[in-house]
C-alpha positions in Angstrom: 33.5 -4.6 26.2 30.9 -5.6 28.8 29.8 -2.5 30.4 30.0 0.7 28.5 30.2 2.8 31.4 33.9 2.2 32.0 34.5 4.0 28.8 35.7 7.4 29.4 32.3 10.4 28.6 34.1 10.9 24.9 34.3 7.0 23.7 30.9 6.4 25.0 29.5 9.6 22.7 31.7 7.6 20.0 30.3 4.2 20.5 26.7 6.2 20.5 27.3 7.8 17.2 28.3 4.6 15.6 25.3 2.7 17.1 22.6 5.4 15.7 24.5 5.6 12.8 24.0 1.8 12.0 20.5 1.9 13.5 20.0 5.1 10.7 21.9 3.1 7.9 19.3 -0.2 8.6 16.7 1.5 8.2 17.5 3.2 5.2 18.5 -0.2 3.7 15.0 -1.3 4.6 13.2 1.6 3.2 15.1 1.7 0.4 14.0 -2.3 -0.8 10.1 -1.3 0.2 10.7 2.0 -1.7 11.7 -0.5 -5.1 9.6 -2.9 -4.2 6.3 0.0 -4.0 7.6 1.3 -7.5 7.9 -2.2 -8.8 3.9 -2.6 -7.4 2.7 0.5 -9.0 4.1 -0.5 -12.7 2.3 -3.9 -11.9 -1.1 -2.2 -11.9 -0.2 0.9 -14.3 0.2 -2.5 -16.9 -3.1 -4.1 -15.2 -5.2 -1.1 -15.8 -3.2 -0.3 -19.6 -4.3 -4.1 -20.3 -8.1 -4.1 -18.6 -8.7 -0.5 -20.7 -7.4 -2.5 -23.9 -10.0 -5.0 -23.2 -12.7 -3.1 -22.7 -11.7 -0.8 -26.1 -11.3 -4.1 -28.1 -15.2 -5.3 -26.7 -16.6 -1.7 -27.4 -18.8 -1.1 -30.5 -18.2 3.3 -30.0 -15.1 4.4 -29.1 -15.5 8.0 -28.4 -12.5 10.5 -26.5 -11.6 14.2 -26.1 -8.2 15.4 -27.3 -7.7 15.8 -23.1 -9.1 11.8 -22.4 -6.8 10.8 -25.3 -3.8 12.6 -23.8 -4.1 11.2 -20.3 -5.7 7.8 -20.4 -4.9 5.6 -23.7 -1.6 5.9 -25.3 -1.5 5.2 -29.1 0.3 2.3 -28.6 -2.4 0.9 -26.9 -5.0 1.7 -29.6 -2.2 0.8 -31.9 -1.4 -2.8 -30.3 -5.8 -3.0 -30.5 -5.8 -2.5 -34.4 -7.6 0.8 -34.5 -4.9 2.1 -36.7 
């Protein structure tokens, strides 16, 4: 097919759908890869900051932390992994 207007009004609306539809399905592909690819990012620098925290607990001559601070920031593992237990 060289020219699309020789197609009859309902072919052409076919041909339409099936291009936006691939357009659509391209770009979900896409965002889909840089979706993993952010998640894959943020557990990169979750693990930086767990292992920069552990550093600076393993330097520190006071360790001090509210029941809220211990719940958010430094998982037991951590402290754990550290020898504080």
């Amino acid at each position: 097919m060289t020219n699309v207007w020789n197609l009859n009004l309902k072919d052409r609306w076919s041909l339409y759908r099936r291009w936006t539809m691939d357009v659509r399905q391209r770009y979900r592909r896409a965002i889909s890869l840089l979706h993993r690819e952010f998640e894959w990012g943020v557990e990169r620098l979750k693990k930086a900051k767990a292992m920069q925290d552990l550093g600076i607990l393993e330097h520190a001559d006071v360790i001090g932390m509210t029941t809220t601070g211990e719940r958010g920031s430094v998982s037991a593992v951590m402290l754990e992994a550290s020898g504080f237990f």
